[in-house]
N, CA, C and O of each residue as an XYZ file, in Angstrom:
480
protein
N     170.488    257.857     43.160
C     170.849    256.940     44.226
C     172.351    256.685     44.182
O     172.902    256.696     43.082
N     173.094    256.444     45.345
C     174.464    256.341     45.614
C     174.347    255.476     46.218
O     173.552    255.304     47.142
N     175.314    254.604     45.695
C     175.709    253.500     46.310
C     176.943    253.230     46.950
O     177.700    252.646     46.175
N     177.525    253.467     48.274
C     178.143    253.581     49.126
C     179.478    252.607     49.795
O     180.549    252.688     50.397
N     178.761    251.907     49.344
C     179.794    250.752     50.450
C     181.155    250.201     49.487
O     181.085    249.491     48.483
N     182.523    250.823     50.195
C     183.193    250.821     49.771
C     183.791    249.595     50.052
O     184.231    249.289     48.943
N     184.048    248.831     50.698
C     184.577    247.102     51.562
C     183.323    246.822     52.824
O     182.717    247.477     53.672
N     183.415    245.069     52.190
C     182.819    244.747     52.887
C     183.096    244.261     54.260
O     182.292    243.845     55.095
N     184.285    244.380     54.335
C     184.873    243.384     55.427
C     186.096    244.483     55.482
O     186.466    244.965     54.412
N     186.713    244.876     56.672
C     188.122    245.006     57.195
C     188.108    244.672     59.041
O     187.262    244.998     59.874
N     189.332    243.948     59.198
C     189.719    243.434     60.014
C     191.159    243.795     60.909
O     192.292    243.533     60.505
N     190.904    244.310     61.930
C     192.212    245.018     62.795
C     192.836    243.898     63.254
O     191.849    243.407     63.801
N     194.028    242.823     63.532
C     194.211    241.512     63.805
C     195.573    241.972     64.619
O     196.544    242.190     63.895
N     195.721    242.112     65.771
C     197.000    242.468     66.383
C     197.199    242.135     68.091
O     196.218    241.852     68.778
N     198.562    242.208     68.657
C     198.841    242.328     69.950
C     199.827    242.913     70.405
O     200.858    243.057     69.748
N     199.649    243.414     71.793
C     200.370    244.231     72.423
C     201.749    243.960     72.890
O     201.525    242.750     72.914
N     203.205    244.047     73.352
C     204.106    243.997     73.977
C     204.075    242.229     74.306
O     203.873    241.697     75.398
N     204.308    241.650     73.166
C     204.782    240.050     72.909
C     206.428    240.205     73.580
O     207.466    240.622     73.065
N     206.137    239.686     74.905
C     208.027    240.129     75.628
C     208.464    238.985     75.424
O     207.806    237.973     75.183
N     209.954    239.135     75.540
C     211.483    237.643     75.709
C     212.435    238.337     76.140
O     213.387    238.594     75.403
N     212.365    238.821     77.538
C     213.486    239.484     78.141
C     213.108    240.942     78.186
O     212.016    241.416     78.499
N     214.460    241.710     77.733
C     214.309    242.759     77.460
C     213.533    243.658     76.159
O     213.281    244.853     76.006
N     213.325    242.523     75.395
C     212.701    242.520     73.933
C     210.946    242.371     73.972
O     210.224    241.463     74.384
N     210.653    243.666     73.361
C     208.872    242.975     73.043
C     208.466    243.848     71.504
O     208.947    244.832     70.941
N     207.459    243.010     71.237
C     207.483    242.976     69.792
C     205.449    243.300     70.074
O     204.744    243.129     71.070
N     205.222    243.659     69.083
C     203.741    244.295     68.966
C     203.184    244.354     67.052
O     203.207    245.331     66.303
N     202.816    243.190     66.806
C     202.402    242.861     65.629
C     201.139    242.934     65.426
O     200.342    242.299     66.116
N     200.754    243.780     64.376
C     199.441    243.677     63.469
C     199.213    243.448     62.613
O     200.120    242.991     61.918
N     197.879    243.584     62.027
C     197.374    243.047     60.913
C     196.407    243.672     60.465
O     195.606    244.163     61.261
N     196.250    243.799     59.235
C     194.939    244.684     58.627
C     194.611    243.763     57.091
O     195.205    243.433     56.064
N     193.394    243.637     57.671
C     192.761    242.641     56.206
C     192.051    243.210     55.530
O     191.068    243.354     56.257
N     191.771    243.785     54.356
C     190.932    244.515     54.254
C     190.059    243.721     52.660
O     190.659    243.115     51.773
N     188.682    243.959     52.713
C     188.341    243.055     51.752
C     188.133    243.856     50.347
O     188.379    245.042     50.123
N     187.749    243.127     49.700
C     187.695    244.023     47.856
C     186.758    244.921     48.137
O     185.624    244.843     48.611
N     187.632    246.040     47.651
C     187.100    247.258     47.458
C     186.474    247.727     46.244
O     187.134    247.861     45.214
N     185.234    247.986     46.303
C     184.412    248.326     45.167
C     183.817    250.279     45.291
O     183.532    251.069     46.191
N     183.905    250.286     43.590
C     183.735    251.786     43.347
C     182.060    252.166     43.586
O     181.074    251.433     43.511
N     182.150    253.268     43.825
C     180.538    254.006     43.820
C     179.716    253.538     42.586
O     180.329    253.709     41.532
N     178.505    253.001     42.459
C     178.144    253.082     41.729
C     176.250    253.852     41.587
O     175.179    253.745     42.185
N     176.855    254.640     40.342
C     175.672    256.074     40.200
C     175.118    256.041     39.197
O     175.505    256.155     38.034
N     173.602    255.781     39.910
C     172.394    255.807     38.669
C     172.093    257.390     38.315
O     172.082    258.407     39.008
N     171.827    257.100     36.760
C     171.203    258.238     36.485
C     169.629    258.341     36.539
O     168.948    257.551     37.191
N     169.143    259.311     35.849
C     167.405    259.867     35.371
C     167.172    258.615     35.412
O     166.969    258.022     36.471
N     167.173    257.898     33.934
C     166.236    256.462     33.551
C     166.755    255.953     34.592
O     165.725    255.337     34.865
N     167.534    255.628     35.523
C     167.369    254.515     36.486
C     168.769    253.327     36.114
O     169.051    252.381     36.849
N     169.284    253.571     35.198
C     170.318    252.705     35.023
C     171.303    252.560     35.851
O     171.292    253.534     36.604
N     172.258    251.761     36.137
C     173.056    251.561     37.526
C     174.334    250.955     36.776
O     174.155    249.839     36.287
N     175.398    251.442     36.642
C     176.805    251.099     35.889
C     177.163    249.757     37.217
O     176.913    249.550     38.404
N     177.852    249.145     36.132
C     178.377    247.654     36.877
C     179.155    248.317     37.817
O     179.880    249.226     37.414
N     179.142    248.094     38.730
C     180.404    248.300     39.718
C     181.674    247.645     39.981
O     181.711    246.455     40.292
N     182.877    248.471     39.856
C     184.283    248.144     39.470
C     184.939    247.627     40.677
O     184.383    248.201     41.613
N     185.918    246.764     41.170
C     186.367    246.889     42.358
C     187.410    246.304     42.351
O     187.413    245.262     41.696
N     188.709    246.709     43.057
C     189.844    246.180     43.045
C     190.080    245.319     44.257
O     189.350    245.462     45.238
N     191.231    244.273     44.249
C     190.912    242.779     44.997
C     191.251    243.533     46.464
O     192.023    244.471     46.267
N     190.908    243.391     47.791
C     191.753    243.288     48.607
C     193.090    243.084     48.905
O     193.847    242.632     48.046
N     193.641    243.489     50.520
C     194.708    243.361     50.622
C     194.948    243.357     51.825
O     194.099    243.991     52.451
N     196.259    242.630     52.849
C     196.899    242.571     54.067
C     198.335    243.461     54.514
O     199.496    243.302     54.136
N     197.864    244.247     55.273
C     198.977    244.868     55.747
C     199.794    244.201     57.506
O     199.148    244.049     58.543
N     201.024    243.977     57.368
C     201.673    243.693     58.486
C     202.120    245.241     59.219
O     202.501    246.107     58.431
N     202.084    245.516     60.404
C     202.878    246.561     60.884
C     203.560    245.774     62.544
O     203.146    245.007     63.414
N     204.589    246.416     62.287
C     205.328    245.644     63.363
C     206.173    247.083     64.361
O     206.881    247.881     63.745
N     206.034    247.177     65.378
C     206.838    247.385     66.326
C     207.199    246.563     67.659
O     206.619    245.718     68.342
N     208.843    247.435     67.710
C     209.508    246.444     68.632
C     210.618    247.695     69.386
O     210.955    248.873     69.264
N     210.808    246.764     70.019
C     211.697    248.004     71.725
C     213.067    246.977     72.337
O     212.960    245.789     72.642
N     213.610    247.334     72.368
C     214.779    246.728     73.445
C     214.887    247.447     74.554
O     215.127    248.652     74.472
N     214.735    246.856     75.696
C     214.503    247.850     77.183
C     216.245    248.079     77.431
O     216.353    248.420     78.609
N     217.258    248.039     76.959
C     218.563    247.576     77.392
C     218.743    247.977     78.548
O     219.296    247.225     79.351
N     218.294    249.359     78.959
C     218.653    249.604     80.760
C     217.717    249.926     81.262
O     216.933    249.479     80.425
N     216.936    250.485     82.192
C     215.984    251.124     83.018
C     215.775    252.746     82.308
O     214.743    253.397     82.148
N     216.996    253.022     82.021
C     217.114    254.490     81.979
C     217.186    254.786     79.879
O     217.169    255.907     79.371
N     217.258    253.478     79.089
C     217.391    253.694     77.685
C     216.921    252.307     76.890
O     216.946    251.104     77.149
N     216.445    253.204     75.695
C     215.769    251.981     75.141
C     215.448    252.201     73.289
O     215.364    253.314     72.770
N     215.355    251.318     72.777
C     215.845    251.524     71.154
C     214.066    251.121     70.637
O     213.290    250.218     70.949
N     214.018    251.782     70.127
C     212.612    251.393     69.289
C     212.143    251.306     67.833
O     212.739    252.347     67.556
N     211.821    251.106     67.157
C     211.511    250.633     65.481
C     210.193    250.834     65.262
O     209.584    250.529     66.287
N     209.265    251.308     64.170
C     208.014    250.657     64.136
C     208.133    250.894     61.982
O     208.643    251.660     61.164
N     207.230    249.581     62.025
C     207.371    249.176     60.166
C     206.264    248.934     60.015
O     205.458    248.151     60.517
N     206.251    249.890     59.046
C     204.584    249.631     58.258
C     204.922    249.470     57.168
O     205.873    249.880     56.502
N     203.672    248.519     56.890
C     203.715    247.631     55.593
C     205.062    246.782     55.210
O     205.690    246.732     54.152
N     205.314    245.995     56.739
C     206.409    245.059     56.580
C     206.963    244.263     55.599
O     208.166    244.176     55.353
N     205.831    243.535     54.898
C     206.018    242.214     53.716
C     205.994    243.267     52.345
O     206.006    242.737     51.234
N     205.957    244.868     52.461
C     205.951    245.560     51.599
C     204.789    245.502     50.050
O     205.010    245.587     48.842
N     203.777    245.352     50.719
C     202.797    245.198     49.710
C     202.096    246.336     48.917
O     201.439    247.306     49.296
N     202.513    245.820     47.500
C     201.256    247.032     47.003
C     200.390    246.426     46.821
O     200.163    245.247     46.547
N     199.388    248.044     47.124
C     198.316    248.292     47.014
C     197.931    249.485     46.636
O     198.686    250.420     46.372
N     196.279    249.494     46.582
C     195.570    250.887     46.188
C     194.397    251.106     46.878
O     193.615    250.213     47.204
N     194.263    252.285     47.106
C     192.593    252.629     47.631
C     191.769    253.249     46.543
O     192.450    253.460     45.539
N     190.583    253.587     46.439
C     189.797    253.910     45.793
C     189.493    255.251     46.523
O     189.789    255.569     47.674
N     188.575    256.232     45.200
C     188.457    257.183     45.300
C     187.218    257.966     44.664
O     187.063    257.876     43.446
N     186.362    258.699     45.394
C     184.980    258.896     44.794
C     184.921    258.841     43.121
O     185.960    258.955     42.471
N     183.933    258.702     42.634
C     183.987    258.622     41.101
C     184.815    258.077     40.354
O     184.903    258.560     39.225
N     185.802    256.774     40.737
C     186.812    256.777     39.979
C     186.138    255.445     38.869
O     185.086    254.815     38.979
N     187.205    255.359     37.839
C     186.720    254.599     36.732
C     187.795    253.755     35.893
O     188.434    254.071     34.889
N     187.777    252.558     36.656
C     189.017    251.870     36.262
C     189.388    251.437     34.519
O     190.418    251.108     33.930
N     188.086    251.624     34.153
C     188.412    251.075     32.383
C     188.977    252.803     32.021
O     188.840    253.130     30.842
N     189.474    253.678     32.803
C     189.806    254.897     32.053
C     191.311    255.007     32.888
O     191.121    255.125     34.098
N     192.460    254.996     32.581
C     193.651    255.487     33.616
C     193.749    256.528     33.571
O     193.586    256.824     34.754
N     193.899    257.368     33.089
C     193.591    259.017     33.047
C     192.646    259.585     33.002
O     191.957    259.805     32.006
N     192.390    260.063     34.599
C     191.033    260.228     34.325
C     190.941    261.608     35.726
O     191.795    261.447     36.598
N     190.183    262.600     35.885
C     190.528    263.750     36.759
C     190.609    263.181     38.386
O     190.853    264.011     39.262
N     190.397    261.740     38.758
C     190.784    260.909     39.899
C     191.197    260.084     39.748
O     190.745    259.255     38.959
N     192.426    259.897     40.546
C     193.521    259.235     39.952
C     193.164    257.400     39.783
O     192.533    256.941     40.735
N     193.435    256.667     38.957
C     193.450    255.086     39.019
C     193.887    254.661     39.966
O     195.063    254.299     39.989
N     193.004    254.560     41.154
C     193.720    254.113     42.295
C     194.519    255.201     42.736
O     194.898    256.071     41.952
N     194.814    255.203     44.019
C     195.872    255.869     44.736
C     196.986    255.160     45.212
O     196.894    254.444     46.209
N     197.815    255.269     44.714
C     198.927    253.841     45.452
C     199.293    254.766     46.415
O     199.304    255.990     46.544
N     199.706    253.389     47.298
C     199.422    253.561     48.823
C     201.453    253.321     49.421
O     202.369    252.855     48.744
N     201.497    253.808     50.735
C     202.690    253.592     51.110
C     203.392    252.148     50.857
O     202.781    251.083     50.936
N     204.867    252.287     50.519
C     205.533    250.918     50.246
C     206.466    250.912     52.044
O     206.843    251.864     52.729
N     206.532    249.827     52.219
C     207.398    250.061     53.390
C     208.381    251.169     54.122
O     209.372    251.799     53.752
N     207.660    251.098     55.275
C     208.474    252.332     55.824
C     208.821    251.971     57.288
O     208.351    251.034     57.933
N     209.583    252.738     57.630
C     210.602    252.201     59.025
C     211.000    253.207     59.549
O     211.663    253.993     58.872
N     210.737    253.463     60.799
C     210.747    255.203     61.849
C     211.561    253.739     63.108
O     211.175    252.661     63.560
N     212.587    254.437     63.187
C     213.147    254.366     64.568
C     213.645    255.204     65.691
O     213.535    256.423     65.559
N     214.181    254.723     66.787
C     214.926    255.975     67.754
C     215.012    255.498     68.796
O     214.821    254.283     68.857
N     215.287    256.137     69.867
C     215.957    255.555     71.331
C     214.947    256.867     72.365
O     214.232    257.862     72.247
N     215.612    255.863     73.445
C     214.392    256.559     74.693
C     215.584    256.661     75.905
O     216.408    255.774     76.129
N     215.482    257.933     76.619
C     216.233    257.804     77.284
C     215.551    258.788     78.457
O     215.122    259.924     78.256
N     215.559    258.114     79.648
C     215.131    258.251     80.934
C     215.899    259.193     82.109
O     216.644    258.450     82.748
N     215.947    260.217     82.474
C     216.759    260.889     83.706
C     216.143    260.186     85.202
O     216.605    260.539     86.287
């Protein structure tokens, strides 16, 4: 028997083109709840405690300046408040750090893609 359920809870929390002029801003949110490892019975039926690391909130933010009709500047940031974190990964086994799947996967630290738009 496999036991499956990796979070119990995640939550998409966001909105679209928040304007003030030429400026709009588009903020999200991702909640995601404690994540717990597979846990795999063997023959006799025994069932290992299941391991799970705490949850976590991600901010992602994009934003635009319209400055003319014809050009426009854009940004988008993930993982704004720069949080670590980790995901989990089939079979993994946190009382072991070396182990043939990795302890956790650490996950992106803040990142920031920008550029401009320009209209004929």
């Amino acid at each position: 028997m496999i036991q499956t359920l990796i979070q119990k809870a995640l939550f998409h929390i966001g909105t679209t083109g928040l304007k003030a002029g030429k400026f709009s801003c588009s903020p999200r949110l991702i909640l995601m709840g404690k994540q717990n490892i597979t846990g795999i019975s063997d023959t006799i039926g025994n069932i290992p405690r299941r391991q799970a690391f705490a949850g976590y909130a991600l901010l992602n933010i994009s934003i635009r300046d319209n400055s003319t009709k014809q050009f426009s500047v854009f940004a988008d940031i993930t993982n704004a408040l720069n949080r670590y974190y980790r995901s989990l990964g089939f079979n993994m086994d946190l009382n072991k750090k070396v182990t043939e799947v990795f302890y956790g996967q650490h996950e992106d630290a803040i990142g920031v893609m920008g550029g401009f738009n320009f209209n004929f």
